[in-house]
C-alpha positions, -999 to +999 in steps of 0.1 A: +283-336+716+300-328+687+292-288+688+311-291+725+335-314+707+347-291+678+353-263+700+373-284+722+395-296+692+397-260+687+412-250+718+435-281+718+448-274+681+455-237+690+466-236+727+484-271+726+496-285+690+505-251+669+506-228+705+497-196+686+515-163+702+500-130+698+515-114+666+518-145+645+504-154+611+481-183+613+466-198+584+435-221+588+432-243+557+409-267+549+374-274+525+336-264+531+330-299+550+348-283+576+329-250+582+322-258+621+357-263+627+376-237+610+355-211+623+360-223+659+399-226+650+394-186+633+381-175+667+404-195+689+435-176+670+423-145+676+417-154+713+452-163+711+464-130+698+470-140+663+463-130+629+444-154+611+438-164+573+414-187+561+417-211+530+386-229+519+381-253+493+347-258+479+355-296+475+361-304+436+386-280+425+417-311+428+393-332+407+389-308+380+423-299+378+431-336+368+403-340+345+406-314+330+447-289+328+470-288+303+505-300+317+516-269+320+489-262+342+496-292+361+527-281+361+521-246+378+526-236+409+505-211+426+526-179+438+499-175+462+505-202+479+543-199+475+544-163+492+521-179+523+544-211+526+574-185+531+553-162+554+533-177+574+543-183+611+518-215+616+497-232+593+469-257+606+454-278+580+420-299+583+411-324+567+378-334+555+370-346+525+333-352+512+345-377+485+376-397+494+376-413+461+370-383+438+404-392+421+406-432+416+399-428+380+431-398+376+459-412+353+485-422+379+512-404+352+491-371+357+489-376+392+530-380+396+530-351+373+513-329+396+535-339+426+570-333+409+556-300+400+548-294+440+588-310+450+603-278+457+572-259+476+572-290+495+608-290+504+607-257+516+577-262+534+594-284+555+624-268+559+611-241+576+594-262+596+625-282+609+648-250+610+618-237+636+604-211+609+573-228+609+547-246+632+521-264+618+496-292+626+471-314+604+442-324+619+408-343+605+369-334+607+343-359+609+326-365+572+302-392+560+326-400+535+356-403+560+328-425+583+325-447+553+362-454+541+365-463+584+330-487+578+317-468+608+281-446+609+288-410+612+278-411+652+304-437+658+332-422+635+331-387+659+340-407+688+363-425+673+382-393+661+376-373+695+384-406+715+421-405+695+430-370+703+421-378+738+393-349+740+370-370+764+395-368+790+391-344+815+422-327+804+432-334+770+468-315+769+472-333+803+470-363+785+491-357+758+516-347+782+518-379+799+517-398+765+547-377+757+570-392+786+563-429+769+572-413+732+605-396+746+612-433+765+609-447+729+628-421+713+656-422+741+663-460+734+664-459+696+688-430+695+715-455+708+704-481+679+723-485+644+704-510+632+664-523+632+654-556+618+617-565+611+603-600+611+565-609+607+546-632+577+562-618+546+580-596+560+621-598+568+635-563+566+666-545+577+671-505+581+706-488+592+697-460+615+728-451+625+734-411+633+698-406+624+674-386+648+648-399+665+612-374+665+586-381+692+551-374+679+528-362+710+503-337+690+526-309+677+520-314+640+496-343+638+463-339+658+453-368+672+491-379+670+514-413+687+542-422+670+582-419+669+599-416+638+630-417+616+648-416+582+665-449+577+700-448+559+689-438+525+712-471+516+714-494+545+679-512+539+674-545+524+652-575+524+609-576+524+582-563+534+544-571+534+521-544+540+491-559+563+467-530+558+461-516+516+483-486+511+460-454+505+472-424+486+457-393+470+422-413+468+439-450+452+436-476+473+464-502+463+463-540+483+483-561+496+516-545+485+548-564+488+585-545+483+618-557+482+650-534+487+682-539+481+710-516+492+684-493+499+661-493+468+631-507+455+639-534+432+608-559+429+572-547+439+539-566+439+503-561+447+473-578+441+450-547+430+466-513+420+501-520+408+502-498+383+497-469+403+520-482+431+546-482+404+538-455+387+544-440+421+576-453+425+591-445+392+582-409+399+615-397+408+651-409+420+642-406+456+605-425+454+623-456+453+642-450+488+629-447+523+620-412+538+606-426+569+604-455+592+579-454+626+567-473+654+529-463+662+522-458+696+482-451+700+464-473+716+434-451+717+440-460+672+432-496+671+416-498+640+422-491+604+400-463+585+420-452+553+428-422+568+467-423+571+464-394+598+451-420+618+465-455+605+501-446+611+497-442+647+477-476+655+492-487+687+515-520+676+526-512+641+551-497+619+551-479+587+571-466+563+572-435+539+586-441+505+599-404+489+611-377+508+621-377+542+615-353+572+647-330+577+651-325+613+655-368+613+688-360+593+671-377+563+690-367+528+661-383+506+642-358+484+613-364+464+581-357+451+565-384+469+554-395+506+535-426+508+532-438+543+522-477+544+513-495+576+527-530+589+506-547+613+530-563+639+502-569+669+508-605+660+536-629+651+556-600+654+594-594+664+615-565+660+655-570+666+681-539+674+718-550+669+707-581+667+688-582+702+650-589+702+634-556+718+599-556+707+574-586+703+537-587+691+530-547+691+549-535+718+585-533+734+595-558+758+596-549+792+630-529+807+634-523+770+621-486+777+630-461+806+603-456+828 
């Protein structure tokens, strides 16, 4: 199953999500654990009339970078890596890690550190990308480790990885298409909204939207994908929110995490494991204290958590938002060296208000809310 699988993905990530034209520069990017699929990805670019370049990991060169650079070697940036960001035509990125928690034990000052240093690549990066410079996609391999953080066996973590990307269907890209026409509904309606309130247990939270854009997620740049997003008004939120599922990030796992906002900014935060980190996080620049995103999963084929925010985000009946920088092409000003998505469960005891009208109850919009 999973050889027929990983070419499938293959096909999918290359003829579907990046659509690779003959002539462009592909890189394939990834670490050792995912050998089987960024050789199938290599060959499928090729097929496609590109010019691939592989980047391979061996798997521990993040963790010795933090135990053991200088600061100015956290600090650096490589040039490599700089010339391919401003050359490439698509990048597609796997992820697959054989130790998720490799870096729980990294000074969380270190790790802000080494994400400042990365700001400006990263900005770059995705302007390209929104100015239509760049495609790209992130995708994930099946790994024991990943199998563990999801509290699945191996067997049952493939399926649940190839069941989200829809690659037991008899047509996979068919069935992104038609999940497309409910994401562009979804977009459509929220383009007309200036304002979202959020009410659940702990949670009582209001975004201005107003002029933002609205970006459908149907397996373009996230593979498996489901979700429509936004930058909120970097200071028209206010009020709270509690995070139902723990808030992952570069291997720390932080619970239970509760933020206030006022006029836009964090001003109280609370957690019942990891707070320093969380607010070490926060205090790591001007713009990690405002909202760079807010989404609405859409998945339904996601409907559990596993750590894994590639997945998590998208869970059919929730929301999430990004603290640091946002996405350009949503019209998002924020900049940062951060992007920490966090998930809200709203599946229950859930409502969701726009101007002030209830449009969305327990996980999913009310009927007539969305254009068939």
């Amino acid at each position: 199953m999973a050889d027929a699988m990983v070419e499938r993905l293959a096909e999918v990530l290359v003829g579907y999500s990046a659509s690779v034209q003959p002539g462009e520069f592909v890189t394939v990017e990834g670490t050792i654990a995912a050998k089987p699929l960024i050789v199938e990805v290599f060959r499928e670019v090729l097929a496609a009339g590109g010019h691939p370049r592989s980047k391979v990991k061996l798997g521990r060169e993040t963790e010795i970078l933090f135990a053991e650079a200088t600061d100015e070697q956290l600090d650096w940036v490589d040039p490599a890596f700089l010339g391919i960001n401003e050359q490439a035509d698509v990048r597609i990125i796997v992820d697959a890690e054989s130790n998720t928690k490799a870096l729980s034990n990294v000074a969380p000052a270190r790790q802000a550190r080494r994400s400042r240093a990365r700001e400006a690549s990263r900005n770059r990066y995705l302007e390209r990308a929104a100015a239509g410079e760049l495609k790209w996609v992130l995708t994930a391999f099946p790994t024991e480790a990943a199998a563990q953080d999801a509290e699945m066996s191996l067997a049952e973590y493939e399926r649940f990885v190839y069941g989200a990307g829809k690659l037991f269907d008899d047509d996979p890209v068919a069935s992104w298409q038609e999940f497309a026409k409910h994401a562009f509904a979804a977009e459509a309606f929220l383009e007309q909204v200036r304002e979202l309130r959020i009410v659940a247990e702990g949670t009582d939270l209001t975004l201005g939207v107003e002029g933002r854009t609205w970006e459908p997620s149907v397996g373009k740049e996230n593979f498996p994908d489901g979700e429509v997003f936004t930058a909120p008004l970097e200071t028209k939120v206010d009020g709270t929110i509690r995070f139902t599922y723990p808030a992952v990030f570069q291997g720390r796992e932080v619970n239970d995490v509760e933020l206030r906002f006022a006029g836009g900014e964090v001003v109280d935060s609370s957690a019942s494991h990891g707070l320093e980190f969380l607010r070490e996080m926060i205090a790591m620049d001007e713009g990690a204290r405002r909202l760079g995103e807010f989404a609405f999963g859409l998945n339904d084929g996601i409907d559990r958590f596993t750590r894994n925010i590639l997945f998590d985000e998208k869970i059919g009946g929730t929301v999430h938002l990004a603290l640091g920088t946002s996405y350009p092409e949503t019209g998002g000003l924020n900049r940062s060296g951060l992007h920490w998505d966090i998930i809200c469960d709203l599946r229950t005891g859930s409502e969701v208000y726009a101007d002030g009208e209830l449009v969305y109850r327990d996980g999913a919009f009310l009927p007539g809310v969305l254009a068939s």
